[in-house]
HTML snippet that shows the backbone in 3Dmol.js (N, CA, C, O; Angstrom):
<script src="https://3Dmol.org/build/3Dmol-min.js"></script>
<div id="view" style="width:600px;height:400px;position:relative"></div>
<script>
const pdb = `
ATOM      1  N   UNK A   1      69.992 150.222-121.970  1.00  0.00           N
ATOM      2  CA  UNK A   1      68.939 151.211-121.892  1.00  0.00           C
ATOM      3  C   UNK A   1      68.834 151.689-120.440  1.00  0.00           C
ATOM      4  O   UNK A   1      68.886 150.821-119.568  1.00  0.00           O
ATOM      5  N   UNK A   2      68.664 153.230-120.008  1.00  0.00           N
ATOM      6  CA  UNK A   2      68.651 153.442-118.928  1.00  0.00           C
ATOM      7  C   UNK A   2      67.226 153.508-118.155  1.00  0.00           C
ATOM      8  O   UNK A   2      66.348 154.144-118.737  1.00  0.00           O
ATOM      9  N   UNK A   3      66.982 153.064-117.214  1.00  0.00           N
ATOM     10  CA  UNK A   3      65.659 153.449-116.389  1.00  0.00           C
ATOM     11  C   UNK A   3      65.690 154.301-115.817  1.00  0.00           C
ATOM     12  O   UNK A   3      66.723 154.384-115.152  1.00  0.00           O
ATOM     13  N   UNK A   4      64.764 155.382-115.664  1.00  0.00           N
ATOM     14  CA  UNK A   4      64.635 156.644-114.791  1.00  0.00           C
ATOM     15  C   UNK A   4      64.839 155.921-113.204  1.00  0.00           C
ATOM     16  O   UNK A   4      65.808 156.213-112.504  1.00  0.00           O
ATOM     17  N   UNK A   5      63.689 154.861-112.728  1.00  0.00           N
ATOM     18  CA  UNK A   5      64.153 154.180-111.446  1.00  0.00           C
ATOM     19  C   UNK A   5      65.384 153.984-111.219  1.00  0.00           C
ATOM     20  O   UNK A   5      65.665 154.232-110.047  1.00  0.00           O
ATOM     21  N   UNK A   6      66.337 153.606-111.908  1.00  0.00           N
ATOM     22  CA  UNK A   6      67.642 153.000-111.532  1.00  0.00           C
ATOM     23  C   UNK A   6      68.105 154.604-111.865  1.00  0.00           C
ATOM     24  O   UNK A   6      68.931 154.904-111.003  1.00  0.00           O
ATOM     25  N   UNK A   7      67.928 155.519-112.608  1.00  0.00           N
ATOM     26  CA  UNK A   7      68.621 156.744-112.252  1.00  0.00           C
ATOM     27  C   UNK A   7      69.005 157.638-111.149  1.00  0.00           C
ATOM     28  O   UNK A   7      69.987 158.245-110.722  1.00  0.00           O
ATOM     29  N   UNK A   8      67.015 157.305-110.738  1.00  0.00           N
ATOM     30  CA  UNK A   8      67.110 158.247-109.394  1.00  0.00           C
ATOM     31  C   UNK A   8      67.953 157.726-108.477  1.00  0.00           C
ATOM     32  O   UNK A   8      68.618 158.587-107.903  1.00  0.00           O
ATOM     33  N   UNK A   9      68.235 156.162-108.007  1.00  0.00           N
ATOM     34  CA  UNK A   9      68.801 155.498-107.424  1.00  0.00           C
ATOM     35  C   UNK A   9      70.693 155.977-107.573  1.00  0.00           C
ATOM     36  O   UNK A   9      71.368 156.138-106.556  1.00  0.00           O
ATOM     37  N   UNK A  10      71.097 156.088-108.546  1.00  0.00           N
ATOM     38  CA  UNK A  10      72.223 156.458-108.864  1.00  0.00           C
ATOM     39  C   UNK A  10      72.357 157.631-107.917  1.00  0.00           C
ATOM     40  O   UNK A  10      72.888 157.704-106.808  1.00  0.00           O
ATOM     41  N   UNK A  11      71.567 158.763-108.854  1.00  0.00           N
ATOM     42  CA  UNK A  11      71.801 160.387-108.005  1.00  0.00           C
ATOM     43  C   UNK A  11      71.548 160.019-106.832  1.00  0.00           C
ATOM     44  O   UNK A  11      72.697 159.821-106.438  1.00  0.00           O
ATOM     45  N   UNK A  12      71.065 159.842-106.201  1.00  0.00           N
ATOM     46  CA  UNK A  12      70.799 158.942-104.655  1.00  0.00           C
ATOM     47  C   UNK A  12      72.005 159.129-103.885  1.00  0.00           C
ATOM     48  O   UNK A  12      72.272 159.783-102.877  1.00  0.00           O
ATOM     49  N   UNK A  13      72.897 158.083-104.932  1.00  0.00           N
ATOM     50  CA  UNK A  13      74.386 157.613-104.413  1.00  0.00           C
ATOM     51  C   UNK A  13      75.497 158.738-104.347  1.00  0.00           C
ATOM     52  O   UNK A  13      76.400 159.042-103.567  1.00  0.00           O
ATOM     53  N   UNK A  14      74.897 159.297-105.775  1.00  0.00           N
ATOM     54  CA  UNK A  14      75.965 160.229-106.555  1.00  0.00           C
ATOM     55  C   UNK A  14      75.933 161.731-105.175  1.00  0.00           C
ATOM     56  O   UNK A  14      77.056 161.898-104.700  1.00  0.00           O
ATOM     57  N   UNK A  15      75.240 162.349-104.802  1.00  0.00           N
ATOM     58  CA  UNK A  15      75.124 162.974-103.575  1.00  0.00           C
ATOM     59  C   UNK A  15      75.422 162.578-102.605  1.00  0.00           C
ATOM     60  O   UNK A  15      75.944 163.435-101.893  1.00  0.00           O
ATOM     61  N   UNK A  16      75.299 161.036-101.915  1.00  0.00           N
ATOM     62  CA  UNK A  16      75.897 160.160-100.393  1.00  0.00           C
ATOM     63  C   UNK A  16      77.632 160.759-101.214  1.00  0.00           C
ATOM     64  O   UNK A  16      78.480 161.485-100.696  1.00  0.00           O
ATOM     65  N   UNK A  17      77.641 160.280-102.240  1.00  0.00           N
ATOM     66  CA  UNK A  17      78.976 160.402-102.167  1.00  0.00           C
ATOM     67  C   UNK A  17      79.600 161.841-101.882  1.00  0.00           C
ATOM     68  O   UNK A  17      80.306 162.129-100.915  1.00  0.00           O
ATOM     69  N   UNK A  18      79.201 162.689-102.914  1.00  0.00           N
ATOM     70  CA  UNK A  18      79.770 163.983-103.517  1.00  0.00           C
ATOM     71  C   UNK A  18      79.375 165.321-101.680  1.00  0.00           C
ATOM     72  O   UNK A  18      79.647 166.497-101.439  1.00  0.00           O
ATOM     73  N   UNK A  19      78.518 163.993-100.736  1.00  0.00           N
ATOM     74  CA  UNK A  19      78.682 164.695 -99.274  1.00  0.00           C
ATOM     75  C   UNK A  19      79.686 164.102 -98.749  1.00  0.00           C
ATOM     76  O   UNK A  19      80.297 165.011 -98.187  1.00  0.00           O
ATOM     77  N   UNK A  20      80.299 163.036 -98.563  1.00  0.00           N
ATOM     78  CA  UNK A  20      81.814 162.217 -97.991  1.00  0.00           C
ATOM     79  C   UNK A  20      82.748 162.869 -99.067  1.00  0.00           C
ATOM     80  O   UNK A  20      83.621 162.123 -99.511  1.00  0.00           O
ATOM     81  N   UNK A  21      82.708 163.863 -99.445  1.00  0.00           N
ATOM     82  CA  UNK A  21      83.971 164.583 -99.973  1.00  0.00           C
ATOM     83  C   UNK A  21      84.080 165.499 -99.532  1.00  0.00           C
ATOM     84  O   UNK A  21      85.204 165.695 -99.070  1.00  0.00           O
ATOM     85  N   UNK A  22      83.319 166.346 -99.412  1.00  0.00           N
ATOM     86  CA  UNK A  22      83.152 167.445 -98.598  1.00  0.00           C
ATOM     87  C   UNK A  22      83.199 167.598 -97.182  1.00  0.00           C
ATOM     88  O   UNK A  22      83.555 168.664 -96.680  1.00  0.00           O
ATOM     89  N   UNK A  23      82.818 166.469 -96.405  1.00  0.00           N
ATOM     90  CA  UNK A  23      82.954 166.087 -95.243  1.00  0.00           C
ATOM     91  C   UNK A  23      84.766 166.005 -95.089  1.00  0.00           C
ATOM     92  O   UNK A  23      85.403 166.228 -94.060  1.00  0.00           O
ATOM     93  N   UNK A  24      85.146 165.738 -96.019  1.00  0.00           N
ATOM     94  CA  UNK A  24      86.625 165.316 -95.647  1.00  0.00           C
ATOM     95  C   UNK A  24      87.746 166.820 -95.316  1.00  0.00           C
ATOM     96  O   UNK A  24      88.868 166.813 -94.811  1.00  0.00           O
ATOM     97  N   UNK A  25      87.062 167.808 -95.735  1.00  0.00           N
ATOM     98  CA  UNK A  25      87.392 169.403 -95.917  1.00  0.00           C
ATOM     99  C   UNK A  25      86.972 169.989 -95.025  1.00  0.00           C
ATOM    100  O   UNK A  25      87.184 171.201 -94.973  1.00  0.00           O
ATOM    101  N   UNK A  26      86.125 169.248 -93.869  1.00  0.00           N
ATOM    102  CA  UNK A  26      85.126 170.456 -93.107  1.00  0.00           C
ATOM    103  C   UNK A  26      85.570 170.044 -91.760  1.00  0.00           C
ATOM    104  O   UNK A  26      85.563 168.871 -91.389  1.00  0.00           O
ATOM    105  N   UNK A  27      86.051 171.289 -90.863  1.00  0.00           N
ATOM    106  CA  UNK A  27      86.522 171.067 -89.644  1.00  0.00           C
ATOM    107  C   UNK A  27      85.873 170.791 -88.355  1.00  0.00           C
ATOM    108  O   UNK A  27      86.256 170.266 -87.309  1.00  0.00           O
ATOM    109  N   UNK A  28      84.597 171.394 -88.823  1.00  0.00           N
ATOM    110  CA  UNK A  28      83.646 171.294 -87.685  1.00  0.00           C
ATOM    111  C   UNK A  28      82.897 169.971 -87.313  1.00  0.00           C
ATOM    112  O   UNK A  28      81.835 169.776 -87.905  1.00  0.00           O
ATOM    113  N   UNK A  29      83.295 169.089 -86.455  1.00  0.00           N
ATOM    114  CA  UNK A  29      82.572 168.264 -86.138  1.00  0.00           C
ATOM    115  C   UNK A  29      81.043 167.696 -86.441  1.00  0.00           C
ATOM    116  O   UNK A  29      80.518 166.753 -87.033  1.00  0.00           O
ATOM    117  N   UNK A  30      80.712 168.690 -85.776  1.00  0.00           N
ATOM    118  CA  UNK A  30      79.059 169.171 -85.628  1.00  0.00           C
ATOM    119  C   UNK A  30      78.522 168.918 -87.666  1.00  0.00           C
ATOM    120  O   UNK A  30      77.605 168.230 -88.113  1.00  0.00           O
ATOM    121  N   UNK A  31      79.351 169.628 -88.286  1.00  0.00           N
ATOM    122  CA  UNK A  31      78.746 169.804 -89.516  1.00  0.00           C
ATOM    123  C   UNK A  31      79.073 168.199 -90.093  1.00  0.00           C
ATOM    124  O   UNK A  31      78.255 167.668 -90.844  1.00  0.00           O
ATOM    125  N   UNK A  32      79.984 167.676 -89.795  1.00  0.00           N
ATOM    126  CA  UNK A  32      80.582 166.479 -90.429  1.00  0.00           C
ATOM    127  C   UNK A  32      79.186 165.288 -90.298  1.00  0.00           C
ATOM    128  O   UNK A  32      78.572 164.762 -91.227  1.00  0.00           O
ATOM    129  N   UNK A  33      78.982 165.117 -88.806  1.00  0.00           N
ATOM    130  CA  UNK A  33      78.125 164.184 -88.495  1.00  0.00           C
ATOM    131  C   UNK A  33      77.019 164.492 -89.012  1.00  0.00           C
ATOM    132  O   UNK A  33      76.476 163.439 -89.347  1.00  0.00           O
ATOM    133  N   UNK A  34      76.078 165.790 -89.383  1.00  0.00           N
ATOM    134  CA  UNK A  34      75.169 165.881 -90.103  1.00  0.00           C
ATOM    135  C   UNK A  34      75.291 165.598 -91.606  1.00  0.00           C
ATOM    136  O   UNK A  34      74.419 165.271 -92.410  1.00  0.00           O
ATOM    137  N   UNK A  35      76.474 165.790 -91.754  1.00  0.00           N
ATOM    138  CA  UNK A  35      76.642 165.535 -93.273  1.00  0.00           C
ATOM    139  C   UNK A  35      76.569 164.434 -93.758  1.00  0.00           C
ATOM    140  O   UNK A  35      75.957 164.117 -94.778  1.00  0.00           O
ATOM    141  N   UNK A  36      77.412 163.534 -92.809  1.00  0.00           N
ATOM    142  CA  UNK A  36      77.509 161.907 -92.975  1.00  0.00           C
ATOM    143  C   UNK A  36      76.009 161.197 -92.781  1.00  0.00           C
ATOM    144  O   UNK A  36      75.677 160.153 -93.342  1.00  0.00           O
ATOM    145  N   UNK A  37      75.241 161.910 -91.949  1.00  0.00           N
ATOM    146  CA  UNK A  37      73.698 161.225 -91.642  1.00  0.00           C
ATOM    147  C   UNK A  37      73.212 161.545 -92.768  1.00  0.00           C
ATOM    148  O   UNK A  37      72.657 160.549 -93.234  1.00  0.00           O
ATOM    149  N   UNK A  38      73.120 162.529 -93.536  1.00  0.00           N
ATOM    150  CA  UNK A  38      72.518 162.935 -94.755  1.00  0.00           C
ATOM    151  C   UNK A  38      73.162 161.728 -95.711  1.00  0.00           C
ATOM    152  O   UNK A  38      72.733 160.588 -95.893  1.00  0.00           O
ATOM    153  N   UNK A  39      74.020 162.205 -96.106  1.00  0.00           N
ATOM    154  CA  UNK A  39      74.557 161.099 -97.155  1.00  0.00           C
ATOM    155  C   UNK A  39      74.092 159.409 -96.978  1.00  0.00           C
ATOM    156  O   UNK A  39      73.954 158.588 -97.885  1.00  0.00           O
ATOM    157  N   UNK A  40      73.841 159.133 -94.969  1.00  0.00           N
ATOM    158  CA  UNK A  40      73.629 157.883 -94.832  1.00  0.00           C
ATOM    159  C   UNK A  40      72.201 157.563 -95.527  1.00  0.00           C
ATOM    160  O   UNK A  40      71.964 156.468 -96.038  1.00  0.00           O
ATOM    161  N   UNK A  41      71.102 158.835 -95.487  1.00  0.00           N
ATOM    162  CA  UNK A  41      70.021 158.858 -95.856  1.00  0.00           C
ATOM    163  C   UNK A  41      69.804 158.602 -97.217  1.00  0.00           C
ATOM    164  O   UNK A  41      68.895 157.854 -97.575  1.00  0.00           O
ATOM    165  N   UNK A  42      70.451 159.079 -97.895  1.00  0.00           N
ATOM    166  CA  UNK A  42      70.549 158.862 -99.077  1.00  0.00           C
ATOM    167  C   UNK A  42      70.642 157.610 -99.675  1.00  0.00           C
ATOM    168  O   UNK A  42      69.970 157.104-100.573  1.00  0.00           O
ATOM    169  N   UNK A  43      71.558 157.206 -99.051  1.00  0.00           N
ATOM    170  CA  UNK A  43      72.018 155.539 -99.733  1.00  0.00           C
ATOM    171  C   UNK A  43      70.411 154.722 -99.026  1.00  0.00           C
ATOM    172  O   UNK A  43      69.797 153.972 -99.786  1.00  0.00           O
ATOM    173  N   UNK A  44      69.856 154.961 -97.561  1.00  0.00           N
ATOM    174  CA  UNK A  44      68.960 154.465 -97.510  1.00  0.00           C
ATOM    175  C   UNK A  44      67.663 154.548 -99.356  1.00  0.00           C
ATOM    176  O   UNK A  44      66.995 153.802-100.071  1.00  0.00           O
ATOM    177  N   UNK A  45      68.055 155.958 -99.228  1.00  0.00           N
ATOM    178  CA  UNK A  45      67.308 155.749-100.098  1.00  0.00           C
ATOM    179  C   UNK A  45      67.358 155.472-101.456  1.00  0.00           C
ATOM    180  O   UNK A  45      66.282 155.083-101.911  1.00  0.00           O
ATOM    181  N   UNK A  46      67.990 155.527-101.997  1.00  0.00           N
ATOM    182  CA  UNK A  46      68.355 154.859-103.095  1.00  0.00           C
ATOM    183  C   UNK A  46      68.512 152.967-102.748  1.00  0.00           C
ATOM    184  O   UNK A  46      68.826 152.205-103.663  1.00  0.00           O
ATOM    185  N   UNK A  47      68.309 152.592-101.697  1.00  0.00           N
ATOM    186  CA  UNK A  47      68.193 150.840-101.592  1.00  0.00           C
ATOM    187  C   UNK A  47      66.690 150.590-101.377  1.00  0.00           C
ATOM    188  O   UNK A  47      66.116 149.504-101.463  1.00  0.00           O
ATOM    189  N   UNK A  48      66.199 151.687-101.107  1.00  0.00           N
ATOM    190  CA  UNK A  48      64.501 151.989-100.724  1.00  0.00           C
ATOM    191  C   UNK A  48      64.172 152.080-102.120  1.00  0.00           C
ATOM    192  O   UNK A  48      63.506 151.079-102.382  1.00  0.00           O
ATOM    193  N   UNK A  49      64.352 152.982-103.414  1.00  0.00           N
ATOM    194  CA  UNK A  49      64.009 152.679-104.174  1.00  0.00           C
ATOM    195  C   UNK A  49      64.220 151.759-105.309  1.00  0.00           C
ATOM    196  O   UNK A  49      63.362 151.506-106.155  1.00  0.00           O
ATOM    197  N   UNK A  50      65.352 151.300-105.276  1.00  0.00           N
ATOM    198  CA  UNK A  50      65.936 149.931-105.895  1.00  0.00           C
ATOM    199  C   UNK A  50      64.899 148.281-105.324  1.00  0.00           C
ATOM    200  O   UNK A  50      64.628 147.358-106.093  1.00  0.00           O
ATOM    201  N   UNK A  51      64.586 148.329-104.125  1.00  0.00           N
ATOM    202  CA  UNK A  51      63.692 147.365-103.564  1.00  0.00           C
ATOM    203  C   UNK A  51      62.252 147.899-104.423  1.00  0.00           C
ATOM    204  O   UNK A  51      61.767 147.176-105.294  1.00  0.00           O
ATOM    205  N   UNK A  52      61.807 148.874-104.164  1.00  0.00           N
ATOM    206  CA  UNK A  52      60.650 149.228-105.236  1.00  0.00           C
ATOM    207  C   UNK A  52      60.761 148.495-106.307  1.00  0.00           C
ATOM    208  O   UNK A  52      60.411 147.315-106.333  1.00  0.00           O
ATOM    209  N   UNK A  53      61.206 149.054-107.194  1.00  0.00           N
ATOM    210  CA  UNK A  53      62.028 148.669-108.635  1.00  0.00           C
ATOM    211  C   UNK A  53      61.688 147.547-108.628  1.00  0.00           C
ATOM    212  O   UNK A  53      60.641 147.236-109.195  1.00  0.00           O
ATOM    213  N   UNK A  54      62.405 146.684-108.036  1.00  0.00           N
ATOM    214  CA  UNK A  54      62.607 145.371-108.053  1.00  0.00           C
ATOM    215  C   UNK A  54      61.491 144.858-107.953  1.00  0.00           C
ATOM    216  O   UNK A  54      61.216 144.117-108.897  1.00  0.00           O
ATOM    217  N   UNK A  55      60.399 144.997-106.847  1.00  0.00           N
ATOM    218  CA  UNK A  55      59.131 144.618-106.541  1.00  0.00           C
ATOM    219  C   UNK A  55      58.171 144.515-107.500  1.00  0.00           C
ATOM    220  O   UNK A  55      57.308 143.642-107.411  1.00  0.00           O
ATOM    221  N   UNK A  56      58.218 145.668-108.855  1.00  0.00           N
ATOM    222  CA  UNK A  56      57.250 145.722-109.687  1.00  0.00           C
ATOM    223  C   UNK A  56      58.532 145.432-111.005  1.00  0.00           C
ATOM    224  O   UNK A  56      58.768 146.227-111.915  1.00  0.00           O
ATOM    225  N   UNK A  57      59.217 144.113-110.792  1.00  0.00           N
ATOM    226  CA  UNK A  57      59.460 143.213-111.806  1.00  0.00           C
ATOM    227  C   UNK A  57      60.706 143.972-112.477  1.00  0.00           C
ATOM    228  O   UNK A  57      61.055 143.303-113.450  1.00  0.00           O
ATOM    229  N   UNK A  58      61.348 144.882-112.359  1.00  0.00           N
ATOM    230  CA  UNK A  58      62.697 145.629-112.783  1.00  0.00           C
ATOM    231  C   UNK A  58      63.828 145.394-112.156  1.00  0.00           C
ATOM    232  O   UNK A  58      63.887 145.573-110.939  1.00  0.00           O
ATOM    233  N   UNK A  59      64.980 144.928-112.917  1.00  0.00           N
ATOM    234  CA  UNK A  59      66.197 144.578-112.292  1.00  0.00           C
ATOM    235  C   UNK A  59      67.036 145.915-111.770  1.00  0.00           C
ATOM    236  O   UNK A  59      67.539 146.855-112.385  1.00  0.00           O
ATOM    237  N   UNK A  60      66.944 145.503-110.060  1.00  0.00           N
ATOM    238  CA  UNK A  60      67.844 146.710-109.555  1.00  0.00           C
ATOM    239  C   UNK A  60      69.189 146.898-110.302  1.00  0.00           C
ATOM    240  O   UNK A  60      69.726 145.905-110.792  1.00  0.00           O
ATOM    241  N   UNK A  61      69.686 147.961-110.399  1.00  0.00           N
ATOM    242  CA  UNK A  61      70.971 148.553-110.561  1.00  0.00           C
ATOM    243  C   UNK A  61      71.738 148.816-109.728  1.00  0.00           C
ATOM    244  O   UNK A  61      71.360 149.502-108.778  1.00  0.00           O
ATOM    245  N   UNK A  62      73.409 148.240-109.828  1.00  0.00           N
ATOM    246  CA  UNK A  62      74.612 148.171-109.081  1.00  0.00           C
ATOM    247  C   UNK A  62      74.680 149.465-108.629  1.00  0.00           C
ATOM    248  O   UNK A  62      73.869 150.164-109.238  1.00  0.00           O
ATOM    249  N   UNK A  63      75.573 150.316-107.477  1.00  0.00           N
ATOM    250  CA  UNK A  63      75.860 151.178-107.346  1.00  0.00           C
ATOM    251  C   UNK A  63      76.941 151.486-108.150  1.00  0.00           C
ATOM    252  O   UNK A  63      77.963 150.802-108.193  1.00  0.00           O
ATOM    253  N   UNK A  64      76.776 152.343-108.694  1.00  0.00           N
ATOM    254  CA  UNK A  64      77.523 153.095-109.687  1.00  0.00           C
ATOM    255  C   UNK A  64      78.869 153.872-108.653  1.00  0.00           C
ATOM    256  O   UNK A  64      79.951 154.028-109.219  1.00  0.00           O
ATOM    257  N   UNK A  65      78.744 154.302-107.256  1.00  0.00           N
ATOM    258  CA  UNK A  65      79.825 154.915-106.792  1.00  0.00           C
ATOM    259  C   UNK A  65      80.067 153.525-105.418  1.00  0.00           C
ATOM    260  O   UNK A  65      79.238 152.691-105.051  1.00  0.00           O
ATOM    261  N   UNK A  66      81.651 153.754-104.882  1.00  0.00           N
ATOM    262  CA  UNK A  66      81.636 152.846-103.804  1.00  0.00           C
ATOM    263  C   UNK A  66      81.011 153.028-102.482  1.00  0.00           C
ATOM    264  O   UNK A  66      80.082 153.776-102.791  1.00  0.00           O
ATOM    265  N   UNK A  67      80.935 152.888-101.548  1.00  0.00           N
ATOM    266  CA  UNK A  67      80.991 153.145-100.467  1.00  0.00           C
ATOM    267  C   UNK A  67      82.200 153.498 -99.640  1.00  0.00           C
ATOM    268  O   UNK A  67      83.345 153.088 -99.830  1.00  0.00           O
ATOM    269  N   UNK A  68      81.749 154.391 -98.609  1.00  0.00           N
ATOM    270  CA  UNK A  68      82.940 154.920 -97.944  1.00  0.00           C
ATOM    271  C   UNK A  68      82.997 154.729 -96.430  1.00  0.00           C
ATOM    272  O   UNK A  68      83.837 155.106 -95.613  1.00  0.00           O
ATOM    273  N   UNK A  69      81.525 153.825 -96.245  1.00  0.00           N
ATOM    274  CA  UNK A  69      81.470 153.875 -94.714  1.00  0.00           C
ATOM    275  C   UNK A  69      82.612 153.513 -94.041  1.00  0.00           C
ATOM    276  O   UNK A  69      82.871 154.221 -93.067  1.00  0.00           O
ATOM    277  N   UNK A  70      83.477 152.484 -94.316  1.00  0.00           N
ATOM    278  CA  UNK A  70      84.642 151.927 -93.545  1.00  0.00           C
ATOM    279  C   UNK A  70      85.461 153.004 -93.029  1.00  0.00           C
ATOM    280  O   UNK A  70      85.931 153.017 -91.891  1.00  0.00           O
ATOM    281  N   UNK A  71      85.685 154.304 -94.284  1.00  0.00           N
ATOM    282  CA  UNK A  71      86.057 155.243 -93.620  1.00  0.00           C
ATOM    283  C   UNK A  71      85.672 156.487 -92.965  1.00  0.00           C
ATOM    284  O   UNK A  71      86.395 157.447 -92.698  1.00  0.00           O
ATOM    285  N   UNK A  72      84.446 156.331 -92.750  1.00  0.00           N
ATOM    286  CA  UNK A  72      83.598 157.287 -92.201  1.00  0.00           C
ATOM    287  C   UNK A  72      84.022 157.571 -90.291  1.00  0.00           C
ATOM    288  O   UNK A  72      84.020 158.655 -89.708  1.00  0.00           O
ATOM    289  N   UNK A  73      84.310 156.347 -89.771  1.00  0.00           N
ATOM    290  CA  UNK A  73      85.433 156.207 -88.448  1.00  0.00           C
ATOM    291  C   UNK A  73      86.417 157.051 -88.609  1.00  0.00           C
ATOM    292  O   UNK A  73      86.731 157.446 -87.486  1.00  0.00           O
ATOM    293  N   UNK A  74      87.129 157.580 -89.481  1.00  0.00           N
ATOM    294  CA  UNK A  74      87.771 158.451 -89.161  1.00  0.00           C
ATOM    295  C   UNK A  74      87.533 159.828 -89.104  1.00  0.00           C
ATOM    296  O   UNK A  74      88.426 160.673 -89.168  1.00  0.00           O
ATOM    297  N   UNK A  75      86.508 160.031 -89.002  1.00  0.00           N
ATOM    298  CA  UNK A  75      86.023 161.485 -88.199  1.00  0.00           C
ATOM    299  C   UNK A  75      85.313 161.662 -87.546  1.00  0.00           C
ATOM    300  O   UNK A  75      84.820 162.789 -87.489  1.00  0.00           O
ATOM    301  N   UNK A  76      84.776 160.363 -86.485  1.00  0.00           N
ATOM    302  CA  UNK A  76      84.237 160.498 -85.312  1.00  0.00           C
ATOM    303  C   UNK A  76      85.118 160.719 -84.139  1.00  0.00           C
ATOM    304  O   UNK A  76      84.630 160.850 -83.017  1.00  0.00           O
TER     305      UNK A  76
END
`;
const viewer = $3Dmol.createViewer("view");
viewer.addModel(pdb, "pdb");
viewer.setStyle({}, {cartoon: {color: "spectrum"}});
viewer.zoomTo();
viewer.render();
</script>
């Protein structure tokens, strides 16, 4: 059964990610590092609302996409 909490948390991710793709296409520096802070925001938040969740007795949900920070070094 799906929870709307653990949804929003997903789309959360599903955007951190679907911005580290786009980042990978974009030449401009300047735009990259904003992009990557955005996306970083995101995952903040989606662990911001998964800790919610959790707090009022609901089992957080796995991230549904991976992480990419390891390769996020390669476009600084």
């Amino acid at each position: 059964m799906h929870h709307p909490d653990h949804d929003q948390a997903a789309e959360y991710r599903r955007q951190a990610q679907e911005i580290r793709i786009i980042v990978q296409t974009i030449s401009v520096n300047e735009a990259r590092e904003q992009l990557l802070e955005t996306a970083d925001h995101l995952e903040e938040l989606a662990e911001e609302h998964e800790r919610k969740t959790h707090a009022h007795g609901s089992k957080p949900a796995s991230s549904a996409l991976p992480s990419n920070e390891a390769s996020d070094d390669r476009f600084s």
